[in-house]
C-alpha positions, -999 to +999 in steps of 0.1 A: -654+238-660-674+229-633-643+233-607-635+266-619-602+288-611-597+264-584-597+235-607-569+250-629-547+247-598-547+207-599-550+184-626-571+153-618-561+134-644-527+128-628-519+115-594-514+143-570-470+133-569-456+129-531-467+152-504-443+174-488-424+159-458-436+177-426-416+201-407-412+180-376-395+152-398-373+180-412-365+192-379-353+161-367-331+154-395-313+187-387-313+175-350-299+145-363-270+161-386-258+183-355-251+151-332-222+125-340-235+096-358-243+063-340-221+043-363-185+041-364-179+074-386-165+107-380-194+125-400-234+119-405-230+111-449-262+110-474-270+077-473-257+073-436-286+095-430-311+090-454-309+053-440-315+066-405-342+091-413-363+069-435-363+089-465-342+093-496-308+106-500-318+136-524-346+148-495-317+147-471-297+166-494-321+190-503-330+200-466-291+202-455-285+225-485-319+248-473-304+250-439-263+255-443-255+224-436-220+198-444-214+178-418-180+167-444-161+197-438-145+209-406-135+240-399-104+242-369-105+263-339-097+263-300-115+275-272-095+294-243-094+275-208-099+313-194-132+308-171-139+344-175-136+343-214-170+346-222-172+381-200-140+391-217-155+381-250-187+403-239-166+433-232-140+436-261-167+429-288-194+456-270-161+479-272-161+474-305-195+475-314-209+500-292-181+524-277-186+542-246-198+580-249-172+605-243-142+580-247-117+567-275-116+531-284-080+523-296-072+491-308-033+485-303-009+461-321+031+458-331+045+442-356+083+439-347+110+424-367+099+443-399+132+444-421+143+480-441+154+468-469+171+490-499+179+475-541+221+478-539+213+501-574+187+523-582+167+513-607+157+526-645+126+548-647+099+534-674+102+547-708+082+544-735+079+504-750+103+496-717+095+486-684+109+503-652+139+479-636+154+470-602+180+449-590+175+409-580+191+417-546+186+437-517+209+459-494+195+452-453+195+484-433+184+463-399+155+457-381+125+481-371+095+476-353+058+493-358+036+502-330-003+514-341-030+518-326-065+523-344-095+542-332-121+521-342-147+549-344-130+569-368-101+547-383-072+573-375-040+556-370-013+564-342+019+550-354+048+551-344+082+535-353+108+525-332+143+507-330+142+479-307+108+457-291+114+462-252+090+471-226+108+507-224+098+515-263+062+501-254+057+526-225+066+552-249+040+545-273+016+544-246+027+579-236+021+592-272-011+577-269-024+594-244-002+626-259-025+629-290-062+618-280-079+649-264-076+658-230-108+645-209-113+619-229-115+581-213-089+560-232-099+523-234-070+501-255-075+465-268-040+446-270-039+414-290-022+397-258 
């Protein structure tokens, strides 16, 4: 009574239970986690760490959970040799991002090989308690290949297919291209190679 409102907010009767750990200790076990552990291990584990840190596995798993953390799983990737990657990076992401006024942003891919394929019979429509049918095997009409391109600020698609996958059949594409976007328009194209 004598402690008022501010006395409701801790009991004395009990002991006051562990006090936080501080921010520069937490700090350090994430500095910690992103470094290669000192012992013979390809990953920092709980008790690797909890050992190193001083404090108990469940604190260290507590704080790697609050900040994103599993130093057990790997994720695979490669990084290009290019020197000037990072400027390239720069360019082709603010392309994407933030296209130029006055211009069209196309991004341009083909897919070749792409098979036409035909069932040898035609199949029964659906009817009512039966399921529509198709043949188990295929007639091949050949090969095709698919040339898009895809304004990214509007997603319209340029597509075009064509027989064969030369250089001659990529040119023409190119010249459709710049066919169908608007005249006085600058054409900037991102190719996957």
């Amino acid at each position: 009574m004598h402690a008022g409102v501010a006395g409701l907010l801790r009991d004395r009767s009990r002991p006051p239970g562990k006090a936080p750990i501080p921010a520069a200790r937490v700090a350090e076990i994430i500095r910690l986690t992103q470094e290669p552990p000192p012992h013979e291990a390809t990953h920092w584990t709980l008790r690797a760490m909890a050992q190193t840190s001083g404090v108990a596995a469940s604190t260290v798993q507590t704080i790697w959970k609050a900040h994103g953390l599993s130093p057990h799983r790997w994720r695979r990737f490669k990084l290009s040799n290019d020197p000037a990657f990072a400027d390239k990076l720069t360019e082709i992401v603010g392309l994407y991002v933030d296209p130029p006024a006055h211009a069209v942003v196309l991004s341009v891919d083909e897919k070749s090989q792409i098979q036409a394929l035909d069932r040898t019979q035609p199949g029964l429509p659906m009817k009512k308690g039966h399921a529509g049918t198709m043949t188990h095997d295929d007639k091949r009409h050949g090969t095709t290949t698919l040339f898009a391109a895809l304004n990214v600020l509007d997603g319209s698609v340029i597509a075009q297919n064509m027989q064969r996958h030369r250089h001659q059949e990529f040119i023409r594409f190119l010249n459709r291209i710049e066919h169908e976007v608007p005249a006085g328009k600058v054409i900037h194209v991102i190719l996957d190679n």
